[in-house]
C-alpha positions in Angstrom: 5.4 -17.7 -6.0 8.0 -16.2 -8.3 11.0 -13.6 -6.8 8.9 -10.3 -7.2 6.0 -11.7 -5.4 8.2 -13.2 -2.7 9.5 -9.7 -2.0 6.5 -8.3 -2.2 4.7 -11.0 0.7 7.9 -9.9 2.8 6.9 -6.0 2.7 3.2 -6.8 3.3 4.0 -9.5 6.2 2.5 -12.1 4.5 3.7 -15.6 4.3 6.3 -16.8 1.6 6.8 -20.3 -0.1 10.5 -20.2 0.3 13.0 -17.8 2.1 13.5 -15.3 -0.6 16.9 -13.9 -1.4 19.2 -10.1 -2.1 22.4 -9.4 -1.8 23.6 -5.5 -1.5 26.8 -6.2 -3.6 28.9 -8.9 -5.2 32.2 -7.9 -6.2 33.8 -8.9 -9.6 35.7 -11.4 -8.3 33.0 -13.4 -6.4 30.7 -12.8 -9.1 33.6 -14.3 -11.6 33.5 -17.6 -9.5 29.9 -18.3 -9.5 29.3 -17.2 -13.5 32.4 -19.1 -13.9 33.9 -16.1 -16.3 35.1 -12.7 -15.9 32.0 -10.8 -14.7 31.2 -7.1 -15.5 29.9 -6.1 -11.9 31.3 -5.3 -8.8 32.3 -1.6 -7.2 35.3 0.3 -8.1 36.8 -1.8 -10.0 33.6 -1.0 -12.8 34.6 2.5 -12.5 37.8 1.3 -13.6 36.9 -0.4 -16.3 34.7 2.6 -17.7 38.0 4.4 -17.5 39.9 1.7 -19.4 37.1 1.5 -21.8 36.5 5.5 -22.2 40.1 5.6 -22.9 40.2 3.3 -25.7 37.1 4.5 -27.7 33.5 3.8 -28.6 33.3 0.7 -29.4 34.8 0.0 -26.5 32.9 1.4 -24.0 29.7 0.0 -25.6 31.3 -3.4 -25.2 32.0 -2.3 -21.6 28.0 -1.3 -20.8 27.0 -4.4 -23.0 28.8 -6.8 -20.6 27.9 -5.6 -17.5 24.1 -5.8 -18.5 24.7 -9.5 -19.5 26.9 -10.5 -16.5 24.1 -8.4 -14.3 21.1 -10.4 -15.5 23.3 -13.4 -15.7 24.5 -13.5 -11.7 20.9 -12.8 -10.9 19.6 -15.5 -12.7 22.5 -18.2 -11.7 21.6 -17.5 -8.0 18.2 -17.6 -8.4 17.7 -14.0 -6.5 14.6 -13.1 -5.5 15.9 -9.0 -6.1 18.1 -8.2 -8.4 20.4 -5.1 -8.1 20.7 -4.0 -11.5 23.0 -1.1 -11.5 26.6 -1.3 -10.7 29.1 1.8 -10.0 29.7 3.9 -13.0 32.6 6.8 -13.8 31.4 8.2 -16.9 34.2 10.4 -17.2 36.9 10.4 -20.0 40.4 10.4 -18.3 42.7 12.9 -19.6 46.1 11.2 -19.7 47.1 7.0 -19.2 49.8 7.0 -16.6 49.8 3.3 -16.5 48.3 0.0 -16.5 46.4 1.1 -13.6 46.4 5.2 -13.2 44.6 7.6 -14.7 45.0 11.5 -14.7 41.5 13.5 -15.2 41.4 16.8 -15.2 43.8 20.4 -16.4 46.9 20.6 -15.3 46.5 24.3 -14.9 43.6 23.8 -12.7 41.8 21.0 -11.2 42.9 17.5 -11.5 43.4 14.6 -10.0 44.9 10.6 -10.5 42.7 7.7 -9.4 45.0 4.3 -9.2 43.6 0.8 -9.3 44.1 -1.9 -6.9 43.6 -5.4 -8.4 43.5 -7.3 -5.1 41.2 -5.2 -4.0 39.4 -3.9 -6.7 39.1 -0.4 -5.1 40.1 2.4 -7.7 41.1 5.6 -5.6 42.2 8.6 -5.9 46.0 9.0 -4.7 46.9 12.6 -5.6 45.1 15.8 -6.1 45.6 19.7 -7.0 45.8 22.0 -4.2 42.1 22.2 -2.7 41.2 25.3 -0.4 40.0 24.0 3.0 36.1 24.0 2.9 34.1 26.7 4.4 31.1 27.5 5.7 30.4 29.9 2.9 31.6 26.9 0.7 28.6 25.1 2.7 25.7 27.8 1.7 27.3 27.3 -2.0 26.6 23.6 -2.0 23.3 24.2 -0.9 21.9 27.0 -2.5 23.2 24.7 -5.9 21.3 21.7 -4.4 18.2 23.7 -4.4 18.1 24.9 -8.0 18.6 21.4 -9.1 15.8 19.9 -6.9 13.8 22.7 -8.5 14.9 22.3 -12.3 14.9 18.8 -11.9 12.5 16.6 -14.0 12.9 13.0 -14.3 10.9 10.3 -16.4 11.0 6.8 -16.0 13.7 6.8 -19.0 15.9 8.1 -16.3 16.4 5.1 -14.7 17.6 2.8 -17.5 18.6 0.3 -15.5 15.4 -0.8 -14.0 13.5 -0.9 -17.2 16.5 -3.3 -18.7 16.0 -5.3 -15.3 12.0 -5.5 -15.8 12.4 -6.6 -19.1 14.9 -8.9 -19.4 13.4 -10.8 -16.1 10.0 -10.1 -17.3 8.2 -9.1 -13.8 9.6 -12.8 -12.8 12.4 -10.9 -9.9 12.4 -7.9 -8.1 14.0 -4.2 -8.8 15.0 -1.8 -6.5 14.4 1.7 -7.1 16.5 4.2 -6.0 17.1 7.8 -5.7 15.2 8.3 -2.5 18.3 8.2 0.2 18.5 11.3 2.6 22.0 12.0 4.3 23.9 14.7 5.9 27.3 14.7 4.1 30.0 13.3 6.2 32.6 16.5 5.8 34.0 18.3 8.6 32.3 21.7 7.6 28.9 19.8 7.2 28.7 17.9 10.6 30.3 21.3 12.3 26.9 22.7 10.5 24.6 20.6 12.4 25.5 22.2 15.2 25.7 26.3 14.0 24.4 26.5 10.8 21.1 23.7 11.0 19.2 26.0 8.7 21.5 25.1 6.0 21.0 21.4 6.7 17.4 21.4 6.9 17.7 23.6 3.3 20.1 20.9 1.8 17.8 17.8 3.3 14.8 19.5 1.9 16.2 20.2 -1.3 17.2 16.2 -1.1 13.3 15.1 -0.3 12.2 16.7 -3.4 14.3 15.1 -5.5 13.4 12.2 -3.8 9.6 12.6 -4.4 10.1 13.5 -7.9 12.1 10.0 -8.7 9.0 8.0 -7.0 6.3 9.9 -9.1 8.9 9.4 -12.1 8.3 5.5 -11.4 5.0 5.3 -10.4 3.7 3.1 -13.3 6.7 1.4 -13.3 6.9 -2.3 -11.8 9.3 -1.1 -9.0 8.1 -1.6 -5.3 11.2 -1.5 -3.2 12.9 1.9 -3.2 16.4 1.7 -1.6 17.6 4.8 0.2 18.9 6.1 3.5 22.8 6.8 4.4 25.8 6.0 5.8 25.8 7.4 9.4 27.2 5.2 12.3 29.9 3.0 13.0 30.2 0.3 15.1 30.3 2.3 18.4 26.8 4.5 17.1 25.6 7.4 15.1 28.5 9.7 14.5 26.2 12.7 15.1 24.1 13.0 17.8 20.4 11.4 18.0 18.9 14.6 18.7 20.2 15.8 15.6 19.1 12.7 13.7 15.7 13.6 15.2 15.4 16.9 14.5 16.9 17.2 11.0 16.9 13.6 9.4 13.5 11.6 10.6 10.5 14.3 9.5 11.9 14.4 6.1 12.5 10.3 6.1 8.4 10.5 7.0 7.6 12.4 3.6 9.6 9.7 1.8 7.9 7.2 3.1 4.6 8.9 3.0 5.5 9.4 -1.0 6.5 6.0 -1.2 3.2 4.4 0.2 1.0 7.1 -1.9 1.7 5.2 -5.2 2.1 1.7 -3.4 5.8 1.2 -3.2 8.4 0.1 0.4 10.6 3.0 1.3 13.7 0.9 2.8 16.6 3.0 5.1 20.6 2.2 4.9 23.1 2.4 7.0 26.1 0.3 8.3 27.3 0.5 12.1 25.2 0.7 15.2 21.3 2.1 14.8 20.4 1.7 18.3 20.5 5.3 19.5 18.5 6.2 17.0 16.5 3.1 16.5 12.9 4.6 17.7 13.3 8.0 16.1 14.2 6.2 12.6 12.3 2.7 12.3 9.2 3.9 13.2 9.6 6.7 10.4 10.6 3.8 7.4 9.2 0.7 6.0 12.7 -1.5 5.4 16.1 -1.7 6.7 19.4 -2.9 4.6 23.0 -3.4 5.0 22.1 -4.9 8.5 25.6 -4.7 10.5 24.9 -7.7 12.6 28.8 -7.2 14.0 27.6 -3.8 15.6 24.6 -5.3 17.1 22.1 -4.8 14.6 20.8 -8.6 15.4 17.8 -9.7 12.8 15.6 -10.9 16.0 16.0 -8.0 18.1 15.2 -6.5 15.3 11.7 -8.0 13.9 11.0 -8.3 17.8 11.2 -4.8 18.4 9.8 -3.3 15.2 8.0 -5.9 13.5 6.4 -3.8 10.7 9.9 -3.2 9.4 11.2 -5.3 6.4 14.9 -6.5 6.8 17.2 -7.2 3.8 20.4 -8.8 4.5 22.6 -9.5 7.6 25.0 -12.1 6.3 28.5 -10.0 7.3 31.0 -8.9 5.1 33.0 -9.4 7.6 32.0 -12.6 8.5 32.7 -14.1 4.6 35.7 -12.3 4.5 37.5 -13.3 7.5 35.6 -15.7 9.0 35.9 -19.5 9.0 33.7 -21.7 6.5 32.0 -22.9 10.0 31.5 -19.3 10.8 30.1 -18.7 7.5 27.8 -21.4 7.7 26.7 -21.1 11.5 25.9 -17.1 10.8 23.8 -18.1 7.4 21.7 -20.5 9.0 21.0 -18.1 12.0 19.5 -16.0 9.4 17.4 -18.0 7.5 16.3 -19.4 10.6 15.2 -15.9 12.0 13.2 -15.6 8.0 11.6 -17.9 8.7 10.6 -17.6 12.5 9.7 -14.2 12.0 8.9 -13.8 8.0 9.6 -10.3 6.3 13.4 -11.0 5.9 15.4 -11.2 2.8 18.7 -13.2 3.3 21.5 -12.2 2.0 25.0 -10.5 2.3 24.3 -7.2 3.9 26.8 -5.1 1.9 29.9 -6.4 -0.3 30.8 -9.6 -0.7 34.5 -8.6 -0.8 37.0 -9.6 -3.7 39.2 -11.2 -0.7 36.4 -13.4 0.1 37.6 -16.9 0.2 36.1 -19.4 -2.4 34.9 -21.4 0.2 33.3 -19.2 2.1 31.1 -17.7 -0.8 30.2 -21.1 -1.5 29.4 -22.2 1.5 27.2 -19.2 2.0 25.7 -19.6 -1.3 25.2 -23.4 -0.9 23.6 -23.4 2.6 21.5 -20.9 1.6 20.1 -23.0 -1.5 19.9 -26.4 0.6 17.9 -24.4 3.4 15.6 -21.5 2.1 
């Protein structure tokens, strides 16, 4: 079996040769250690770059896009991933003024603007000041939507939209998985918007549906496309549950997850849900409605048993903690990366890997002692 066929066995239940292998994020750093150079991927700190690149002209900014595909294609290949994610954050905005090494100014003076600082350490690029913003309103809430809409309607992808994926495809040629994307649904996270649930649904449902189609449209836009894993879902819980209720997840959030999915099997592809923090209260409203689950947060109880025990047509991705690689010991690390490949391969249709960002902070040894027990037991 080669990586795309691996994946696929895991969303069809059947057996695989070897535990096959994804993981949700790697950040620059890590990703430096195991290509043993500078590499191109990671979070923010690629927005940063783009910024740092915009800012210094063409040529540089090709450079910029030409070495994140290389050190993309390059990390998958050095680990031997199974699935490969092939697009990394982007800020495709020219800033307007340098403030230093590590700040940036976008935007008019006389109007809207804002300065985004980087954090090496971290790699997070944030903003840290802003223009005086208007607190949001409702009416600021039927604007959003009513713009969502007319994009969902005007909108027309192609496969060429999702440049990305076709570099993947190629430069793998069909030997790894690619995600797709553009299928997640989500309620915004904003005080006006979760105050909506509650008095102003209609707009949600508008906004939601307004999402599906765009959804549906970006499936049929990859149809012929070698693309059977489509990556969507939201954040929407934290380690104490759902931060809205699961009535309202119920109501609003699963039918339209069902016409995802129900697009997503109509041209033969694996519509997979996200979401960090504790799914429980919501767990037989939502799996029932998808075909995969990511970013596992085994630290809020998500465990991978429970989890194929309970709903064993779902596919799981993941649930090697963040946490765990950042802050944990190397013993941790390895104990909790054994207890997931054991669960692969006790109760097949798992992919092991990190379940969100393998932190810049990470220690060395820990990443390697993930990575390596991993290899020596998959």
């Amino acid at each position: 079996m080669n990586g795309k066929t691996r994946i696929l066995a895991c969303c069809e239940h059947k057996p695989v040769d070897r535990i096959p292998t994804y993981h949700c994020n790697i950040s620059s750093r890590s990703a430096s250690i195991i290509l043993g150079r500078e590499a191109y991927v990671g979070g923010a700190i690629q927005r940063f770059r783009e910024a740092v690149a915009l800012w210094t002209g063409e040529d540089a900014h090709a450079e910029f896009l030409e070495r994140t595909k290389r050190d993309t294609i390059d990390l998958g290949t050095v680990l031997d991933l199974d699935m490969v994610r092939v697009s990394y954050w982007r800020l495709d905005r020219k800033p307007t003024r340098r403030i230093d090494d590590n700040t940036f100014y976008y935007g008019d003076p006389d109007g809207k603007w804002e300065v985004m600082r980087f954090d090496p350490d971290t790699e997070l690029y944030q903003t840290v000041d802003w223009s005086p913003r208007p607190e949001e309103t409702m009416e600021d809430v039927e604007r959003q939507v009513e713009h969502a809409e007319r994009g969902a309607e005007n909108y027309k992808p192609t496969k060429e939209d999702f440049p990305d994926i076709l570099m993947g495809i190629a430069a793998y040629g069909g030997e790894r998985a690619i995600p797709g994307t553009g299928v997640g649904i989500a309620i915004q996270r904003t005080e006006m918007w979760l105050e909506a649930i509650v008095t102003r649904p209609d707009l949600v449902e508008r906004a939601l549906d307004a999402q599906v189609v765009r959804a549906v449209k970006n499936i049929e836009a990859l149809a012929d496309v070698d693309v059977h894993v489509m990556l969507g879902g939201g954040d929407m819980a934290s380690n104490q549950g759902p931060i809205y209720s699961p009535r309202a997840f119920r109501e609003l959030i699963v039918p339209r997850q069902k016409k995802v999915t129900e697009a997503c099997r109509k041209h033969g592809k694996y519509h997979f849900f996200a979401s960090d923090g504790n799914l429980w209260p919501i767990a037989e409203d939502l799996f029932p409605a998808v075909q995969g689950f990511y970013e596992i947060d085994s630290r809020a109880g998500m465990d991978p048993c429970l989890l194929r025990e309970q709903y064993p047509h779902v596919t799981l991705l993941g649930s090697i903690s963040s946490h765990t690689l950042h802050l944990g010991t190397k013993e941790e690390v390895i104990a909790e990366t054994l207890y997931c490949i054991e669960a692969a391969k006790k109760y097949g249709s798992m992919v092991v890997g990190c379940s969100n960002l393998i932190m810049s902070q990470t220690p060395e040894e820990n990443l390697l002692a993930m990575l390596d027990t991993i290899r020596e037991n998959r």
